[in-house]
C-alpha positions as CSV (number, residue, x, y, z in Angstrom):
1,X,-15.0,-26.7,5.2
2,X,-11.1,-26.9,5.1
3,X,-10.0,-23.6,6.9
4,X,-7.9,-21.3,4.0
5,X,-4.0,-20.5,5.1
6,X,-2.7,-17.0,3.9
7,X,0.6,-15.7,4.0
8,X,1.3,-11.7,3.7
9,X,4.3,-10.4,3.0
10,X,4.0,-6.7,4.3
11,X,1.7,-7.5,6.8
12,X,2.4,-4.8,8.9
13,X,2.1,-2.2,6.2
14,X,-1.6,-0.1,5.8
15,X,-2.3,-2.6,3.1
16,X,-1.4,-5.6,5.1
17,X,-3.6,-4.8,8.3
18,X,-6.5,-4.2,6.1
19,X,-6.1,-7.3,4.3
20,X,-5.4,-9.0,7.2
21,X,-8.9,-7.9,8.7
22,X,-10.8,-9.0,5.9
23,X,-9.2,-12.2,5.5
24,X,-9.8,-12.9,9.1
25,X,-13.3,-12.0,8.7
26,X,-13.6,-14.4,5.9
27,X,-12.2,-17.3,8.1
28,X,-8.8,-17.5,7.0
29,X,-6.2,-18.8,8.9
30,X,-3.5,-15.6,8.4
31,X,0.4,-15.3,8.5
32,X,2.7,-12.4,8.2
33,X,6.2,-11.5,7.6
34,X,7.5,-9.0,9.4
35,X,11.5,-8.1,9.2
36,X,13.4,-8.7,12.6
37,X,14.0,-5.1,14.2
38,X,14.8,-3.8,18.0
39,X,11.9,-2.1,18.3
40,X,8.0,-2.9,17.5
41,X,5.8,-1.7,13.8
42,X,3.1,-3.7,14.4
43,X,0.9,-0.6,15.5
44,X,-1.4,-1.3,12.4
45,X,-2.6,-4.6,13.8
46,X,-2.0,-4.3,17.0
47,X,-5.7,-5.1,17.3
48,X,-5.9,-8.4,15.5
49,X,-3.1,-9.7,17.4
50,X,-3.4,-12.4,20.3
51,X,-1.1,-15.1,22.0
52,X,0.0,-16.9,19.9
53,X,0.2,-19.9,22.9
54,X,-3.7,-19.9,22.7
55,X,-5.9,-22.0,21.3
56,X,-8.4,-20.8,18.0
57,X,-5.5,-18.2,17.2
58,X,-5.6,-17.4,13.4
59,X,-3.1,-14.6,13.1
60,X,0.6,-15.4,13.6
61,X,3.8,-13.7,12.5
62,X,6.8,-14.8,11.4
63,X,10.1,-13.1,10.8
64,X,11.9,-12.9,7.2
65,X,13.5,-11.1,4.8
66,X,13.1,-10.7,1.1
67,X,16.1,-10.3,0.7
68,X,16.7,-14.1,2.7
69,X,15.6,-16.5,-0.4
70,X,17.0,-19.4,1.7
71,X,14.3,-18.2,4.5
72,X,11.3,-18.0,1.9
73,X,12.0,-21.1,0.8
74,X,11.8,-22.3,4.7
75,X,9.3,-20.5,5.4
76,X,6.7,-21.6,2.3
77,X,7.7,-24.8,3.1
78,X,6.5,-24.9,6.4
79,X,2.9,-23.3,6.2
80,X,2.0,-24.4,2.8
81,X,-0.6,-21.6,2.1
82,X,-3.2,-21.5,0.1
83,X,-2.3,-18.2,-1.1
84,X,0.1,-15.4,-1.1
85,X,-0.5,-11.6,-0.8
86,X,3.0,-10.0,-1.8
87,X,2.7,-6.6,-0.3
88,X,6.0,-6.1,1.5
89,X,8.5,-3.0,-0.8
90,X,10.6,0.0,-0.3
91,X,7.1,1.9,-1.3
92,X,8.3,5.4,-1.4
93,X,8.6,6.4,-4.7
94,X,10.4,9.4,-4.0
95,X,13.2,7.5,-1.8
96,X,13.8,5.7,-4.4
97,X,15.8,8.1,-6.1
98,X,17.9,8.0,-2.8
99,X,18.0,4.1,-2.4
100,X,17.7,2.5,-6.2
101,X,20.1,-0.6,-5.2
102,X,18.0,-1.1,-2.1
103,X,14.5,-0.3,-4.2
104,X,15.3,-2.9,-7.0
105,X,16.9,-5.5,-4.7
106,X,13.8,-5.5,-2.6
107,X,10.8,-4.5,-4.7
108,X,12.3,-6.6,-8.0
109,X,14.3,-9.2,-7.0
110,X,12.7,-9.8,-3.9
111,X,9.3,-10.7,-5.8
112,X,11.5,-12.9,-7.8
113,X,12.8,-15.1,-4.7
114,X,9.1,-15.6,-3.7
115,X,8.4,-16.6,-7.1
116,X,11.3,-19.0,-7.6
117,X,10.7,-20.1,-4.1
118,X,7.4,-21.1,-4.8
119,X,8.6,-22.9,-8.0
120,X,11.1,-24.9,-6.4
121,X,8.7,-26.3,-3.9
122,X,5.9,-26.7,-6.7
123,X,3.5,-24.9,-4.6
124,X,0.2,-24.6,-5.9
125,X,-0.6,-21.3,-4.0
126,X,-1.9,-18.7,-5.8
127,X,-0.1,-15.5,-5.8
128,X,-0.8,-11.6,-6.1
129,X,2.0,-9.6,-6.6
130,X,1.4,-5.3,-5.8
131,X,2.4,-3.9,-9.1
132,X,1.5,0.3,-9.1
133,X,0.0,2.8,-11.2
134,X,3.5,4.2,-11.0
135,X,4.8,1.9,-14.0
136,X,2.3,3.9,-16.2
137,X,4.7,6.3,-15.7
138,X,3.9,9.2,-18.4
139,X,2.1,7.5,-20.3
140,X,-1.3,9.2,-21.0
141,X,-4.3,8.8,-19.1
142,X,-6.6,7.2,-18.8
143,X,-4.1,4.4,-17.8
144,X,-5.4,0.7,-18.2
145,X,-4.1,-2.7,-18.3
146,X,-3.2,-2.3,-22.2
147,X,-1.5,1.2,-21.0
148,X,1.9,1.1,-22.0
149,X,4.9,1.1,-19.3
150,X,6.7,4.2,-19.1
151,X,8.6,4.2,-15.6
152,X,9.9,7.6,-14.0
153,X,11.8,6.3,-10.9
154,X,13.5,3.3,-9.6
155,X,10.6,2.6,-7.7
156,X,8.5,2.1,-10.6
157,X,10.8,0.3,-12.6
158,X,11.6,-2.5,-9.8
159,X,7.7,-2.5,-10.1
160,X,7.4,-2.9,-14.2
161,X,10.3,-5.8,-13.4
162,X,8.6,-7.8,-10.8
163,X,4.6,-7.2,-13.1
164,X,6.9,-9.1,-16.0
165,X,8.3,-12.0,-13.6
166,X,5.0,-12.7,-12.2
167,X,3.5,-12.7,-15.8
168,X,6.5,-15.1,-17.0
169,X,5.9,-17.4,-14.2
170,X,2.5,-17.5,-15.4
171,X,3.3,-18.1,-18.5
172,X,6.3,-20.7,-18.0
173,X,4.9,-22.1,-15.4
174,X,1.2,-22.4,-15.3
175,X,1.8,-20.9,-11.8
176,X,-2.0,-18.7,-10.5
177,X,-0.3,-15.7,-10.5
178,X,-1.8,-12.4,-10.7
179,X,-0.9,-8.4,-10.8
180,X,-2.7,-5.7,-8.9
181,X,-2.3,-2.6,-10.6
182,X,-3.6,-0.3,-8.0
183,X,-3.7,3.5,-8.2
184,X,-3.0,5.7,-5.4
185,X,-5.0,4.3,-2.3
186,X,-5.0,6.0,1.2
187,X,-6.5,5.5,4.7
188,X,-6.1,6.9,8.0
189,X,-3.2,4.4,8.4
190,X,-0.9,5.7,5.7
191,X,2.3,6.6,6.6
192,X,3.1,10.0,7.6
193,X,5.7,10.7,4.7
194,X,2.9,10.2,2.2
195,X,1.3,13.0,0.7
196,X,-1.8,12.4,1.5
197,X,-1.2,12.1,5.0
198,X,1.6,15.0,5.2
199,X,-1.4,17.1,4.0
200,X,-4.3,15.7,6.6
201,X,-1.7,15.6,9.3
202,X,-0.6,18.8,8.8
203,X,-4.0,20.6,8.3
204,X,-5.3,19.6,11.8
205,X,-1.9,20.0,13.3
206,X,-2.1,24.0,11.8
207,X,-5.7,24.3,12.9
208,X,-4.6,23.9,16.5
209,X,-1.3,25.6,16.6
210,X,1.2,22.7,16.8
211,X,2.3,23.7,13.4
212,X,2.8,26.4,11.1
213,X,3.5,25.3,7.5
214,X,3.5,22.6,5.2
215,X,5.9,22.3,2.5
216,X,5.0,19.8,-0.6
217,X,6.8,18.9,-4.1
218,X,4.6,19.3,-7.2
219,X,1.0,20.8,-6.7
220,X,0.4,20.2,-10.0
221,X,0.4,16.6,-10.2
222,X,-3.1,14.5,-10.7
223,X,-3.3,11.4,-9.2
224,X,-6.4,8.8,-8.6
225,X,-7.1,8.2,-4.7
226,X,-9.2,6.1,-3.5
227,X,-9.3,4.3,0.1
228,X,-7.3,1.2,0.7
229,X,-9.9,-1.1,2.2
230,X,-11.7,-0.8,-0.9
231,X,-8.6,-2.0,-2.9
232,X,-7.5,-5.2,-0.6
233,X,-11.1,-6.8,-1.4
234,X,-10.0,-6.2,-4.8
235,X,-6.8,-8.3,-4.3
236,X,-9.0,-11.3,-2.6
237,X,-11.0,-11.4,-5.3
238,X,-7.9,-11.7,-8.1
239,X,-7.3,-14.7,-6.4
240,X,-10.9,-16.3,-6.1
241,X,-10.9,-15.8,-9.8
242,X,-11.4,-18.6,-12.3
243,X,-8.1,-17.7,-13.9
244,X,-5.2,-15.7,-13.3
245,X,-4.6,-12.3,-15.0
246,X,-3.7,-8.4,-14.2
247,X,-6.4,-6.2,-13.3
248,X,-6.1,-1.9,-12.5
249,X,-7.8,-1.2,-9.5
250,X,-9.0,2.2,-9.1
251,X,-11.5,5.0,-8.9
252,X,-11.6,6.4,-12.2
253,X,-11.8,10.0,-11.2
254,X,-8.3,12.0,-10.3
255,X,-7.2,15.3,-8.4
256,X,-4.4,17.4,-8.1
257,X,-2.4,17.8,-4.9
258,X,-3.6,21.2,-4.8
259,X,-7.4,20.1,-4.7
260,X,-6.2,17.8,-2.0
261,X,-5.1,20.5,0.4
262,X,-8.0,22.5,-0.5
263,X,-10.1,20.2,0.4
264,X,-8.3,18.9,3.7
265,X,-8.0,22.2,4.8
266,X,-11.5,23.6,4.4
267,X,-12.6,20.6,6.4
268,X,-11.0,22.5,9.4
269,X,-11.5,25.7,8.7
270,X,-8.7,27.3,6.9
271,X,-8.1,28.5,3.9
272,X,-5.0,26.2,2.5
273,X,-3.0,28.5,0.1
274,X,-2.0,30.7,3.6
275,X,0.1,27.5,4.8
276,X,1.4,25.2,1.9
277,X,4.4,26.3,0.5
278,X,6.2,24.4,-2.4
279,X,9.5,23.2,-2.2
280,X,11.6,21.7,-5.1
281,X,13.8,19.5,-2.5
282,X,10.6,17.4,-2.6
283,X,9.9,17.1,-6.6
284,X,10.9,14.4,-8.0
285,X,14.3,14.6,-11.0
286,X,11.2,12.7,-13.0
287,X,7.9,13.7,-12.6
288,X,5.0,11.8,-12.9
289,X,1.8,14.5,-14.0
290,X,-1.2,12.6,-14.4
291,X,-2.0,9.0,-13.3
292,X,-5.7,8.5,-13.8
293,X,-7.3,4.7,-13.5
294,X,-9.6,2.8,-15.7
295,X,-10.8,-0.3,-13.7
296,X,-13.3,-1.3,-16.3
297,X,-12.2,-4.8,-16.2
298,X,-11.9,-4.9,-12.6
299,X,-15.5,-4.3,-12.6
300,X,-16.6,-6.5,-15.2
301,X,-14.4,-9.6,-14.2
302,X,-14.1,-9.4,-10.4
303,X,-17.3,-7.3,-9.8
304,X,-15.2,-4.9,-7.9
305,X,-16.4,-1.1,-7.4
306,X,-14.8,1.2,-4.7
307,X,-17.4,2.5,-2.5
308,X,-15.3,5.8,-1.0
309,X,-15.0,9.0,-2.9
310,X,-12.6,11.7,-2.8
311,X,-14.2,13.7,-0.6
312,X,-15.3,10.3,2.2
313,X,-11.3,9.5,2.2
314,X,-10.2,13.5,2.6
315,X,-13.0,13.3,5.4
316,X,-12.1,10.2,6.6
317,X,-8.6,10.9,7.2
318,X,-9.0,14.0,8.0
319,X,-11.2,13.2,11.4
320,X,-8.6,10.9,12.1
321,X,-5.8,12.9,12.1
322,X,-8.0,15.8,14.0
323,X,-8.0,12.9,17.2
324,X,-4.1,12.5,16.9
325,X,-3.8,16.2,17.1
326,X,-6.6,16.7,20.0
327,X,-4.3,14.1,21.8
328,X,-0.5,15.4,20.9
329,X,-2.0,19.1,22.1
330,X,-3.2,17.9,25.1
331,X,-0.3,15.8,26.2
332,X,1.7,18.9,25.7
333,X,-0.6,21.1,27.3
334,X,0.5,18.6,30.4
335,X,4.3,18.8,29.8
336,X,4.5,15.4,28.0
337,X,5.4,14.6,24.1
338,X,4.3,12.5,21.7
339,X,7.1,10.2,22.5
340,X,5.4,9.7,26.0
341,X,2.9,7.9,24.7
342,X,4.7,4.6,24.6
């Protein structure tokens, strides 16, 4: 059999190693963009990496922009893949509010420039784009894939933009291109900025005294988690489908940020409400209340179920971030800091 090519744009992102990994395991040949920078964030898959000057290497990484559509264009060119995993965006949604130029130019118009790139070399690679649970926006739950739009930040509405291009070229173009709506989804390697990890991070930092509190937005607000290496089997299967469409990916069940600490917390002991203070520097000038998924379809089309609960991810992560800790503690214990470590 004829070895699948992949290209994924956000490679080094948590969704990108994951996907990466299971690709690999599948026996895909694997590329990655990664943006040119002075220093290394390739941490997430570090461990899939070899020399690229040996032979039977299946992982290699390219640099680009998505911002370069001259580059795309190059770069599609060149490896002719046999599909495209469209990960790479300014993901915070609360930055966004900060950095709406940036947001749209890279999460909107950049998914454009792959498109059009794509186009204009009459590529027959099939495409996922990462559309979010955030276009659903307040619109009320149970939020599925005949959910109305209602975007609350610039993040979510570079998001609604780039869903509607991918459907066009669909449409226009008889392109294979498919949307991922995917509710909240977390692993160990989430970013540290994230709620979810600011709250596991912080609970085994507090449990052995390298910090004292944590300060969150909106307690309040409900959200569906589920773990990430669930979800990126869900994108391989959109695009092992018969035909292209838009499918929500998520857990069905949601919790509030407050139920998260709680639960985080307990798992080391402590009793959250002594440590977690809210601060409105962190809400958002839009909130977002309740996003809670219906992956019906998912299930029925792609035979895709998550297999990690709430409390498996909390755990997961949690145990995770308890080793980080273990480790920062004792390299200060010898006069060293985290920063040491590289």
């Amino acid at each position: 059999m004829t070895t699948k090519r992949a290209l994924i744009t956000g490679i080094t992102g948590q969704d990108g190693s994951y996907l990466a990994e299971l690709l690999l395991a599948k026996g895909y040949e694997v590329h990655g963009l990664i943006r040119r920078s002075s220093s290394f964030n390739t941490a997430r898959i570090d461990h899939l990496y070899a020399d690229p000057h040996g032979s039977g290497v299946r992982l290699r990484l390219h640099h680009g922009d998505m911002l370069d559509e001259g580059g795309l264009v190059r770069l599609l060119g060149e490896l002719a893949p046999d599909e495209v995993y469209h990960l790479a965006a300014q993901s915070h949604v609360r930055v966004s509010f900060d950095q709406p130029v940036h947001t749209v130019d890279v999460d909107a118009l950049g998914t454009l420039r792959l498109l059009e790139a794509l186009r204009v070399l009459r590529s027959p690679a099939r495409f996922y784009q990462a559309s979010s649970s955030e276009m659903f926006g307040s619109s009320p739950p149970p939020q599925s894939e005949a959910t109305p739009f209602h975007p609350r930040s610039p993040y979510a509405c570079a998001k609604v933009f780039a869903f509607h291009q991918c459907v066009n070229h669909r449409e226009a173009y008889g392109m294979f291109a498919a949307n991922g709506i995917l509710f909240n989804h977390e692993s160990p390697r989430r970013g540290e900025t994230f709620v979810t990890r600011k709250v596991t991070r912080a609970a085994t930092r507090i449990s052995l005294g390298l910090q004292d509190r944590l300060f969150l937005g909106n307690l309040d607000a409900r959200r569906d988690w589920g773990f990430a290496g669930d979800y990126v089997e869900g994108m391989w299967r959109m695009l092992q489908a018969d035909a292209p469409g838009d499918f929500v990916l998520a857990t069905g069940v949601s919790r509030s940020v407050r139920e998260l600490c709680e639960r985080a917390f307990s798992l080391v002991g402590l009793d959250w409400s002594r440590f977690v203070e809210e601060d409105p520097r962190y809400r958002r000038p839009s909130e977002v209340d309740h996003l809670l998924g219906d992956p019906s379809r998912a299930r029925e089309v792609l035979g895709w179920r998550p297999t990690v609960d709430f409390d498996g991810l909390v755990k997961m992560m949690v145990e995770s971030d308890l080793r980080l800790a273990e480790r920062e503690r004792l390299l200060r214990e010898h006069g060293h800091s985290e920063r040491d470590r590289s």
